[in-house]
C-alpha positions, 0 to 999 in steps of 0.5 A: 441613574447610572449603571454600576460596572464591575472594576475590573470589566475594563480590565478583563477585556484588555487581558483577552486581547490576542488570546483569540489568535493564540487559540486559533493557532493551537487549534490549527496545529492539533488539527494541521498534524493528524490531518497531515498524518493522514494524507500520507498515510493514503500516498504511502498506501497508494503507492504501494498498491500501484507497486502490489499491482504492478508486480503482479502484472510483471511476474505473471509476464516473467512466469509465462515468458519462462521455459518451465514452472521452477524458472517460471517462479524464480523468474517471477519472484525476481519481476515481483522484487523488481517491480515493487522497488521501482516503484519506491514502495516500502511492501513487507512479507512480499509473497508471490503464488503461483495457479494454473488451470487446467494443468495444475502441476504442468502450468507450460503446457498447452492452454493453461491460464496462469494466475498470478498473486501478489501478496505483502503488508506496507506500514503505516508511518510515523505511527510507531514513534508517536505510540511507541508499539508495534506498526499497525499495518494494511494487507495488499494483494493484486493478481494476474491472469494470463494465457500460457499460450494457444499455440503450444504442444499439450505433452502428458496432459494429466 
């Protein structure tokens, strides 16, 4: 008894050659960019939280380093700027505060400790491109806090 194959079996098989390969390719891209995308976008978060960090450390040095609260926060904006750019890092809305205790409204003045906070938003890349909105973006802060000094002269403490 012979077995009866379908005519166009032999066909068939010959059609499919190499058609493996062109699914494993396109697979491999609808995989290889989102994967991609994704590593990025943690660099990019990263570095801006190395820059968040390292901007809060430099203004609150800035601010306890001044002679009074207003060039303190000026000086302290400046580092804060200052820091994120060499960094590289993209941060938006970049905000820096500014508390003191126990002299809240004098922070040179005897022992206060100093807390500095850095705020601000880094989008994510690319993103708005492909989906054609609004970036979606990650919130960042980092604070520092530091002695004003001990060995300084309390004047009016109220």
């Amino acid at each position: 008894m012979t077995r009866c194959r379908a005519p166009y079996a032999a066909d068939r098989r010959r059609d499919e050659r190499g058609s493996g390969l062109v699914e494993l390719v396109w697979v491999g891209l609808l995989l290889l960019i989102p994967l991609t995308w994704i590593v990025v976008s943690a660099f990019w978060v990263q570095r801006a939280a190395f820059a968040t960090s390292g901007a809060a450390r430099a203004a609150g040095r800035a601010y306890v380093l001044a002679g009074t609260d207003r060039l303190g926060l000026a000086r302290a904006e400046a580092a804060a700027r200052q820091a994120v750019a060499d960094q590289g890092a993209q941060l938006r809305a970049l905000r820096v505060r500014v508390s003191c205790t126990p002299y809240r409204h004098r922070c040179h003045n005897g022992t206060s400790v100093v807390t500095v906070t850095v705020t601000g938003r880094v989008q994510l890349p690319v993103l708005p491109m492909i989906l054609g909105g609004g970036a979606p973006s990650l919130h960042l802060d980092a604070a520092h806090t530091l002695p004003v000094g001990q060995y300084q002269e309390i004047r009016d403490a109220d």
